[in-house]
N, C-alpha and C positions, 0 to 999 in steps of 0.2 A: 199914393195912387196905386192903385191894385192895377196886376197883370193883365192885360187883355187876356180872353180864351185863344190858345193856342191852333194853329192852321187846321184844319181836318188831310190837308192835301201836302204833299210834298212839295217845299215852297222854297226860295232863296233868296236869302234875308242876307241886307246889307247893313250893319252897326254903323250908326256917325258919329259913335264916340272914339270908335279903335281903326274906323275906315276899316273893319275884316267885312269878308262879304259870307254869311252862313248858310249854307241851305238847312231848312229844319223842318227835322221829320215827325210826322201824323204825331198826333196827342204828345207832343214834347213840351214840357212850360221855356216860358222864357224866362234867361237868365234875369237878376236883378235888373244891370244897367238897358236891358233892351226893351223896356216896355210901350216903348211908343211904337206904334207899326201901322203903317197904312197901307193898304191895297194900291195898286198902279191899274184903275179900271177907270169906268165911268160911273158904276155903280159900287166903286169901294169893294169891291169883291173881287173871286180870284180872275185871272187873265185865262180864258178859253182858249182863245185864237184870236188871227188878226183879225176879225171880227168887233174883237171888244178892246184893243189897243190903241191907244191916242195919237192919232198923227205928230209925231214924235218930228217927221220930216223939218214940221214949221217951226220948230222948239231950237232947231239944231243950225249954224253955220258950220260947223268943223267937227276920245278913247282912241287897242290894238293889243295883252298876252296877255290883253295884255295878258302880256302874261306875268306870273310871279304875281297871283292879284286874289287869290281865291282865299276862301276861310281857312282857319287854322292853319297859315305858310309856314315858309321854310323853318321860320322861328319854333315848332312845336313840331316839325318833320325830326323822328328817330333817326334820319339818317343826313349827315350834315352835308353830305359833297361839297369838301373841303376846297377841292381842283377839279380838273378837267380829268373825266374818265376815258377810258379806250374810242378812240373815234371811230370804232362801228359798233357803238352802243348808241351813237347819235343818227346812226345813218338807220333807212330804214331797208331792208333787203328785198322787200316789195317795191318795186315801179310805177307799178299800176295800183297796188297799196295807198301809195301816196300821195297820187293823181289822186284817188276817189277820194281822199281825208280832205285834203288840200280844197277843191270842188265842194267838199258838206262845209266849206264855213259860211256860203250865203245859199240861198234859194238858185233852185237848178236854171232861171230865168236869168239869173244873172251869170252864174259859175260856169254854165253852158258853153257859151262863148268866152271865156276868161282864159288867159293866158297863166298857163300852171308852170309852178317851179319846183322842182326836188333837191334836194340836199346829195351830192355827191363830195368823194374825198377831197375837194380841191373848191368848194364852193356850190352856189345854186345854178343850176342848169333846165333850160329850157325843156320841156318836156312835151309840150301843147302848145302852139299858136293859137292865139287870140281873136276876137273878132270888136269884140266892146271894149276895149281901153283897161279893163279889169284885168287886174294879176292876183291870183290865189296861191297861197303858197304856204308849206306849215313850218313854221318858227318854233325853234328850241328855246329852253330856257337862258339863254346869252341875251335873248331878247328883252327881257325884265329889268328890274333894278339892281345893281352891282354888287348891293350889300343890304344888312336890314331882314327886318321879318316878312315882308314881302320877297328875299331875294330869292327863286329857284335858279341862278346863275349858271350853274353847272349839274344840275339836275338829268342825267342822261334819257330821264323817260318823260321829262315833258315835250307836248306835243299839242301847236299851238297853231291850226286853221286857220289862219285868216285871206278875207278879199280885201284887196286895195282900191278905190274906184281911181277911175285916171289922175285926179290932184296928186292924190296918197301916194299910186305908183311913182309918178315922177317926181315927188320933193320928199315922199317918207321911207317909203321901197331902201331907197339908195342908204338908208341907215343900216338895214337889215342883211346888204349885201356886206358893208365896209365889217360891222361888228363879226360878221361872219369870219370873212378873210382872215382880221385877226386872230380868232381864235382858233381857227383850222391851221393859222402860221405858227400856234403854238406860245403866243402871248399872253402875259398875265393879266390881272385886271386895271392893275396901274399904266401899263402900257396902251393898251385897250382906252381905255381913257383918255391919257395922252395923244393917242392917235386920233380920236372921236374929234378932239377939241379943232388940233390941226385939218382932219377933214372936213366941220363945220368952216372954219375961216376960207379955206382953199378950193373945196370942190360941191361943199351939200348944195344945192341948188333953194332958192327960195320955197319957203312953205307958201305953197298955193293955197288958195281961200276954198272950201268946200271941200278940202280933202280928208275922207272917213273910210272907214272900215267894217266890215262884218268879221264877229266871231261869232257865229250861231251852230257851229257843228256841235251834236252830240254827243260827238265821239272825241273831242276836246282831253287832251289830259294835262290841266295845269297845277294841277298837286297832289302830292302821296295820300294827304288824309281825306277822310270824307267823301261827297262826290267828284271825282275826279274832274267832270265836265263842268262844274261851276254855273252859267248859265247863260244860256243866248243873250250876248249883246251886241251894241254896236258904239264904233270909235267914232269921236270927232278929233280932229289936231285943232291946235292955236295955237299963238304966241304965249310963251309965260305969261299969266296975268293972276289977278284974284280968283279964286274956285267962285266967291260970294257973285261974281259978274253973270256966271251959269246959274246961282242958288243950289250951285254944288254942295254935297254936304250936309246939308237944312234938312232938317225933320221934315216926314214926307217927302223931300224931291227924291226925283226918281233918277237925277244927276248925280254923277259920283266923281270926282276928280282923281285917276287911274294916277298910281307911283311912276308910270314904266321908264317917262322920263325925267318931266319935273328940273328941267334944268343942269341935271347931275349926268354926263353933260349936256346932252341936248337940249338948247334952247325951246322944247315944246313942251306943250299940255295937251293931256290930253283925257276927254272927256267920256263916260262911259252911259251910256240907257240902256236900262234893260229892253227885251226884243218884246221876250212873253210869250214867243214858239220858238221853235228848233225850226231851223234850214227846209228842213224833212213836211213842216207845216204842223207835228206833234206842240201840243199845247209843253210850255216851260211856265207855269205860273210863279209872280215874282210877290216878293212885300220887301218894303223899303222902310226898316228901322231909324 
């Protein structure tokens, strides 16, 4: 089977053979194994705006960095962040910096009234009161998967948007404060773990049914190589189950079954759709290998 002709446009291509997700740029061929590719339109072409996106809404009951999820990860990153580097390389010295990052990971309709969180030395701290249930907040790489080619674990410059709608806040949130704590207490990853397990049994609160996420900010940095921002999506949770239940995976779907937790430990899945615009309303056109 010969290669299809390569995108004309700056486009970001997800493999279902390696799960990496690539963005690939103008006149570039595709690799060997990647030659299936189909458009996420209606008309098989590139994604403009919300205009030409597929009510994805109806598709979805329950994806987040996720982070640690982008092309070419930690596995081919020159630099391995071995441990946990100086904690105010994770911090950000802008306030209001952080507010606005935190804010572009959904549409200003939503983020607007969103309850924002910042990262200070001791944990996330309120920054913004709320109005809609929504919490936006930017997640470090602690947030991802523990180990593995996807891992940015201890990645000091990842920096990871996301909005929680009110399910997500109150049963996924509380993952993203505990993993915190830990690792600002100065814990390893085995411990970290160990703690997770025990906080699942004793305190995570039930996963709520319809709880998702937006990462659509731009300004997204979830890996050293390539484009940093990866691409506007959005999360679903679930209970661990089969990806094949979503048609995650599958040539053509435009569903991808995220590493971030997968079980290891936490009991969730979590599902990813591409958006096909940035926050901002700028077109993100997508193709799904």
């Amino acid at each position: 089977m010969n290669p299809r002709s390569p995108p004309s446009v700056d486009t970001c291509c997800y493999n279902i053979h390696t799960r990496r997700y690539d963005r690939c740029h103008a006149q570039v061929g595709w690799p060997h194994h990647n030659r299936r590719i189909a458009s996420i339109s209606a008309t098989k072409g590139e994604i403009n705006g919300p205009k030409d996106i597929p009510d994805i809404g109806l598709t979805s009951s329950v994806l987040a960095v996720a982070l640690g999820m982008s092309s070419q990860m930690q596995a081919q990153s020159k630099t391995p962040y071995a441990s946990m580097a100086p904690l105010d390389q994770y911090l950000m010295a802008d306030r209001n910096a952080e507010i606005a990052l935190a804010r572009s990971a959904a549409p200003d309709a939503i983020s607007h009234d969103a309850k924002v969180l910042v990262l200070g030395p001791h944990g996330y701290e309120t920054a913004a009161e709320g109005k809609n249930g929504f919490v936006c907040v930017v997640e470090r790489g602690w947030m991802g998967p523990f180990d593995g080619e996807f891992s940015v674990f201890w990645n000091p410059k990842i920096r990871g948007p996301i909005c929680f709608n009110p399910p997500a806040a109150r049963s996924i949130l509380p993952l993203t404060y505990k993993r915190t704590e830990m690792v600002l207490a100065g814990q390893s990853k085995a411990q970290i773990i160990d703690g997770i397990k025990t906080f699942i049994k004793q305190e995570l609160p039930p996963l709520e049914p319809g709880a998702m996420s937006y990462m659509m900010s731009k300004e997204q940095y979830l890996s050293d190589d390539g484009h940093h921002n990866w691409m506007a999506h959005l999360m679903f949770y679930a209970p661990l189950m089969d990806g094949a239940v979503w048609g995650a995976d599958l040539p053509n779907s435009p569903i991808m079954l995220n590493p971030q937790f997968s079980g290891a430990p936490e009991p969730i899945d979590v599902f990813m759709v591409p958006a096909g615009w940035w926050s901002d309303g700028t077109a993100d056109p997508v193709r799904v290998r």
